[in-house]
C-alpha positions in Angstrom: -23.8 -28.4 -49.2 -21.1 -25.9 -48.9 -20.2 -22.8 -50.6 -17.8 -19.4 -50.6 -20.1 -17.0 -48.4 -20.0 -13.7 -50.6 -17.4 -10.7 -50.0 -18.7 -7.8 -48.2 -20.3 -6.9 -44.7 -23.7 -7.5 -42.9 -25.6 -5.9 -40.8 -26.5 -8.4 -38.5 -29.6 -7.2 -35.7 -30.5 -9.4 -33.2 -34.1 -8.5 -31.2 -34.3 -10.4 -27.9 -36.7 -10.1 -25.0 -34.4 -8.0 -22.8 -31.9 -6.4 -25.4 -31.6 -5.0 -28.9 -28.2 -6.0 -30.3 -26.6 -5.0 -33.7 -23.0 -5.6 -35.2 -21.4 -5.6 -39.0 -20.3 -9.4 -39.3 -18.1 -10.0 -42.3 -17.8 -13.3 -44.8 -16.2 -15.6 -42.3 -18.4 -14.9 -39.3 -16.3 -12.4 -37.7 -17.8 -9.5 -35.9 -15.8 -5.8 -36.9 -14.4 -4.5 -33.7 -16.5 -2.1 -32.3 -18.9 -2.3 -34.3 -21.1 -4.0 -31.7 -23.7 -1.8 -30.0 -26.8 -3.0 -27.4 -29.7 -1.7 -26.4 -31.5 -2.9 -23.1 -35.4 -3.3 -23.6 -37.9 -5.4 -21.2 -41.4 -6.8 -21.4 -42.9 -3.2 -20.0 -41.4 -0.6 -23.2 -43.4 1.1 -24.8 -43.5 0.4 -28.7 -42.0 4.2 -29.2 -38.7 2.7 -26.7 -38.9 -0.1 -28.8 -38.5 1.1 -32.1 -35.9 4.0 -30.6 -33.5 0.9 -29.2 -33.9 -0.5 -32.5 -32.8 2.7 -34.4 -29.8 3.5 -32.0 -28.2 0.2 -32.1 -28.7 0.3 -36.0 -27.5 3.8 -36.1 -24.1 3.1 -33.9 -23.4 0.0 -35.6 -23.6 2.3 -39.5 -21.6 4.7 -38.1 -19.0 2.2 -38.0 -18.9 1.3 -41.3 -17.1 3.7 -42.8 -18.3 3.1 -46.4 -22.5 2.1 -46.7 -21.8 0.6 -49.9 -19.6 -2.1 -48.6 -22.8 -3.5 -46.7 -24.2 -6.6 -49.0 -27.4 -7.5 -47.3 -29.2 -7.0 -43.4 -30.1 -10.1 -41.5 -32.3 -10.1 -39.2 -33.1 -12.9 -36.0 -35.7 -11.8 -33.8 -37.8 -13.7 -30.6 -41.3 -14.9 -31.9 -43.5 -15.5 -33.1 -42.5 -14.0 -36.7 -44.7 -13.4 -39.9 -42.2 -14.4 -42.5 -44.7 -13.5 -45.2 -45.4 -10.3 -43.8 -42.1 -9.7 -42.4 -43.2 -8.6 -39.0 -42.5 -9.7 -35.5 -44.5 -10.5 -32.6 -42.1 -11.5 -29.7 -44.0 -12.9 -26.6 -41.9 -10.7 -24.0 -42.3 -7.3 -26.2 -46.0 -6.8 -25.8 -45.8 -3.3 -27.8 -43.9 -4.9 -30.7 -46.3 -7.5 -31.5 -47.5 -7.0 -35.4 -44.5 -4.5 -36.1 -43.2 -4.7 -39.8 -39.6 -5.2 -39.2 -38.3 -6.0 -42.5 -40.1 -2.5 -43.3 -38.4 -0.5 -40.9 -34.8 -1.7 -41.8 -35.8 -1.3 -45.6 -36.3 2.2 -44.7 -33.1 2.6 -43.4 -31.0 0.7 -45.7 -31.3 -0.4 -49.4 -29.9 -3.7 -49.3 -31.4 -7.3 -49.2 -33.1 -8.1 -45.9 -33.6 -11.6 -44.7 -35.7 -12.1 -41.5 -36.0 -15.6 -39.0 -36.4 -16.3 -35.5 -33.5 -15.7 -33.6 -33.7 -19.4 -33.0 -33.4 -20.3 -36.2 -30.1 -17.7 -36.6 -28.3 -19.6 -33.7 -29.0 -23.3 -35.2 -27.4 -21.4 -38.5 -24.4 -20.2 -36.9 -24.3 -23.3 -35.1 -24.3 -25.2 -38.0 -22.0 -22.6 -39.7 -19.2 -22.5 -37.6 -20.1 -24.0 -34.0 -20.5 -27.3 -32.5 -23.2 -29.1 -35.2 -20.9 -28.2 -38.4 -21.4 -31.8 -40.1 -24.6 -33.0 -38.4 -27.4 -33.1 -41.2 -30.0 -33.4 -38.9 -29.7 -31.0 -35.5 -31.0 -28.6 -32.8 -29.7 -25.6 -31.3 -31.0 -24.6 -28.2 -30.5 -21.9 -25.5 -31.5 -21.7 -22.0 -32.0 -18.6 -20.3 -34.3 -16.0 -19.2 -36.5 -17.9 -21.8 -36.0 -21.6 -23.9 -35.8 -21.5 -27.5 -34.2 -23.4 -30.6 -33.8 -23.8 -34.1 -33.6 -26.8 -36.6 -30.7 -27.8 -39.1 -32.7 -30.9 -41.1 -31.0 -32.7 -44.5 -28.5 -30.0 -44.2 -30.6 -27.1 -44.6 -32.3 -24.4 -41.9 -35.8 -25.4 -41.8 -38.0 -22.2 -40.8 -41.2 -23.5 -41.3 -43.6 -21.7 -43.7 -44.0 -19.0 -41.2 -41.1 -19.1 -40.3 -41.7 -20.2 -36.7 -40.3 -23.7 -36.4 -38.3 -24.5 -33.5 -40.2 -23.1 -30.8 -38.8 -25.9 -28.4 -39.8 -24.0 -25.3 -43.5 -23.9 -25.9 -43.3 -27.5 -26.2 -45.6 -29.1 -23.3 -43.3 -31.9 -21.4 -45.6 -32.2 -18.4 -49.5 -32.8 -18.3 -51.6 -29.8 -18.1 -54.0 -29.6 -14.7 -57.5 -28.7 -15.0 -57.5 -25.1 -14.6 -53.8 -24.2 -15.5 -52.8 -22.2 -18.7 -50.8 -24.4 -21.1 -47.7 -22.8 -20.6 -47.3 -23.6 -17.2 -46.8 -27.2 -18.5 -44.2 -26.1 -21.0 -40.3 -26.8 -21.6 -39.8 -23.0 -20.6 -41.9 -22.9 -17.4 -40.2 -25.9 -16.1 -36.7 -25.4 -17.5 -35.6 -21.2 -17.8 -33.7 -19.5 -15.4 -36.1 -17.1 -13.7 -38.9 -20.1 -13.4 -36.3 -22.2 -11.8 -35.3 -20.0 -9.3 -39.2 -19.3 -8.7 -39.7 -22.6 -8.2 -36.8 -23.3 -5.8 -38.4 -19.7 -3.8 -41.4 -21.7 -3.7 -39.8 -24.2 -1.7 -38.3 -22.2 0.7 -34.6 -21.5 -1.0 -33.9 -18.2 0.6 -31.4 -16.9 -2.9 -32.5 -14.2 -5.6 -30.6 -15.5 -8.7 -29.6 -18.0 -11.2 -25.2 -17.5 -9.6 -26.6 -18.0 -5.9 -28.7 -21.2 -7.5 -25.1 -22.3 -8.9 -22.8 -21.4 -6.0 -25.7 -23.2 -3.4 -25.9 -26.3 -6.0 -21.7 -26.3 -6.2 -21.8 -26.4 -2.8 -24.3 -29.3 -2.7 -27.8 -27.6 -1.2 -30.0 -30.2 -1.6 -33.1 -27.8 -2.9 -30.6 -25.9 -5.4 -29.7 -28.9 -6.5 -33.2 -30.3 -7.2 -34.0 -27.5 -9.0 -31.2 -27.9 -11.2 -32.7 -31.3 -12.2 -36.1 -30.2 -12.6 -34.3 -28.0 -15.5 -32.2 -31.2 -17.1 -34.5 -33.5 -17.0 -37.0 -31.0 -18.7 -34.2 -30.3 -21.5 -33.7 -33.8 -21.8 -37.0 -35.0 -22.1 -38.0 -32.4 -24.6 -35.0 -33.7 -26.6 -35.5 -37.0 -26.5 -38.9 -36.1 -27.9 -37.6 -34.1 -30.7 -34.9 -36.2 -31.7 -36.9 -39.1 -31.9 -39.4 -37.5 -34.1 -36.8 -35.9 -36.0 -33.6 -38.5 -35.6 -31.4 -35.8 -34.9 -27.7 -36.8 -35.0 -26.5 -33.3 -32.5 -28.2 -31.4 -30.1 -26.1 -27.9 -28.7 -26.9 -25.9 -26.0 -26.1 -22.5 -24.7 -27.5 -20.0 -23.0 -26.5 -18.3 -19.4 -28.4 -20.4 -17.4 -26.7 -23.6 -19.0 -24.1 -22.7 -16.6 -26.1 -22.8 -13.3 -23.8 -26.3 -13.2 -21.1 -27.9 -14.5 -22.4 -31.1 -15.2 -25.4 -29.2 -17.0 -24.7 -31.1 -20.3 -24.2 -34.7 -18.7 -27.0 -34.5 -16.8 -29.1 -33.6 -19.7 -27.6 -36.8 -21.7 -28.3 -38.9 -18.8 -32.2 -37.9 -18.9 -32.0 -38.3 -22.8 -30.9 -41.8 -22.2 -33.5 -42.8 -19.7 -36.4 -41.1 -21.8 -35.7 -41.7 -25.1 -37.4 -45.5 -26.3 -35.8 -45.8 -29.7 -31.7 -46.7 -29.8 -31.3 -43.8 -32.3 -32.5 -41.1 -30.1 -30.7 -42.4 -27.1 -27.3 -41.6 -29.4 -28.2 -38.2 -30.3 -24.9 -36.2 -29.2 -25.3 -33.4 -27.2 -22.8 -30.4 -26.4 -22.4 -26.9 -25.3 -22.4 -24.6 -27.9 -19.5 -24.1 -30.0 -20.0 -20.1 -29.9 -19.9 -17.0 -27.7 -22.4 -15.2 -26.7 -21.8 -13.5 -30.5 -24.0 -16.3 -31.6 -27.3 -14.7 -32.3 -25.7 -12.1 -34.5 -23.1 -14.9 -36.3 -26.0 -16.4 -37.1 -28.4 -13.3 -38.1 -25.2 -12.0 -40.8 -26.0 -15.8 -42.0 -29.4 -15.1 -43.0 -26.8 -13.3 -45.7 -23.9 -14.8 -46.1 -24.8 -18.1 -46.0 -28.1 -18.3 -48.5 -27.2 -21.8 -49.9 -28.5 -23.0 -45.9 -31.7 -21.2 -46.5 
């Protein structure tokens, strides 16, 4: 379904594990100059820190508008797990935050409509919006980065789940869970993010400290950087195969920093999809890079607004 998105500006806030981000996104998906501001957080802030990044990145971005009254509606993507029922937030890598009414704290702020999802959900919207799935009825957007997450575009529309916390790729197990091991060490994210990659290669005896040494060593063809770039597609691929046979997905986009640890990233992600996949159908699913910036997240928060007939 399509439809003309509203006149008038969002607030678009985007709460991540490492950074508060807010911006005023207009009708077409374009982000007002300057009106941009971030806020670096991290897993150890304190819920007072917390809720002060989230009030200064609010506050900069308001003080940009110029006129409040132009501002239609406040959307909200935020890591999870999210309450959307309660309208809190409980994101895994902000202890202090977990249980925080959200939706309340904006409302107290600003008098508008405010919608709330998981800031995976928000990127497979503005994906779907204006990226590289416009047209698929059925697809998943997924980053990889510090962390792995995603969101799902099915018949057309964003499915949230109930809760609101659909599209949690990362916590998806890909690997059998050994006696004695927590459940996450045998998910998409342990075996597939940046930092656990570059742990893993550590492990091994790589003597680098970061996701661009892993890419310069693996361009220059190290064989341990480059193994640890396949543990990572093979993971993605795998969980996708998995998805979009479940799901028959018809487009699968990725971003995220770590995406770009090499430049065949993408292929060799298809390439594992092809091997793993059992069913013709998921073997077909297209997969890309993502059709956005790194504006993504907060494209596809001001969605939550302007786009309502996707809801």
């Amino acid at each position: 379904m399509s439809a003309t998105p509203p006149s008038g500006t969002v607030l678009a806030l985007d709460i991540g594990g490492t950074k508060v981000e807010a911006a005023l996104v207009d009708h077409t998906g374009a982000l007002r100059p300057g009106s941009r501001f971030r806020v670096a957080t991290g897993r150890d802030s304190t819920r007072e820190a917390l809720l002060h990044a989230i009030d200064s990145a609010v506050t900069g971005t308001l003080a940009t508008a110029g006129n409040a009254a132009e501002i239609v509606g406040c959307g909200i993507g935020s890591a999870g797990p999210i309450s959307l029922g309660e309208g809190t937030v409980s994101p895994l890598n902000l202890p202090a935050l977990r249980g925080f009414g959200l939706v309340d704290f904006i409302g107290q702020r600003l008098a508008v409509p405010t919608t709330l999802r998981l800031d995976g959900t928000c990127i497979a919207l503005a994906e779907h919006w204006l990226g590289a799935t416009r047209g698929a009825r059925n697809s998943l957007a997924m980053i990889v980065s510090t962390g792995v997450g995603g969101g799902l575009i099915l018949g057309g529309r964003l499915f949230s789940g109930d809760g609101g916390n659909a599209g949690h790729i990362g916590q998806v197990q890909v690997a059998t869970r050994e006696p004695g091991h927590s459940a996450a060490r045998a998910s998409l994210e342990a075996l597939a993010s940046g930092p656990r990659i570059v742990e893993w290669a550590r492990e091994r005896g790589w003597a680098g400290q970061s996701g661009e040494e892993l890419a310069a060593d693996y361009a220059a063809g190290v064989p341990l950087a480059r193994e640890a770039v396949r543990r990572s597609t093979t993971a993605v691929g795998e969980a996708i195969a998995g998805v979009a046979t479940l799901l028959d997905l018809h487009h699968v986009a990725i971003g995220g920093g770590f995406m770009n640890v090499a430049a065949d990233y993408i292929e060799r992600v298809a390439a594992t999809i092809r091997e793993a996949a059992i069913f013709d159908y998921a073997r077909e699913v297209t997969v890309s890079r993502s059709g956005l910036s790194d504006e993504g997240p907060l494209i596809g928060a001001a969605a939550l607004i302007h786009r309502r007939d996707l809801l």
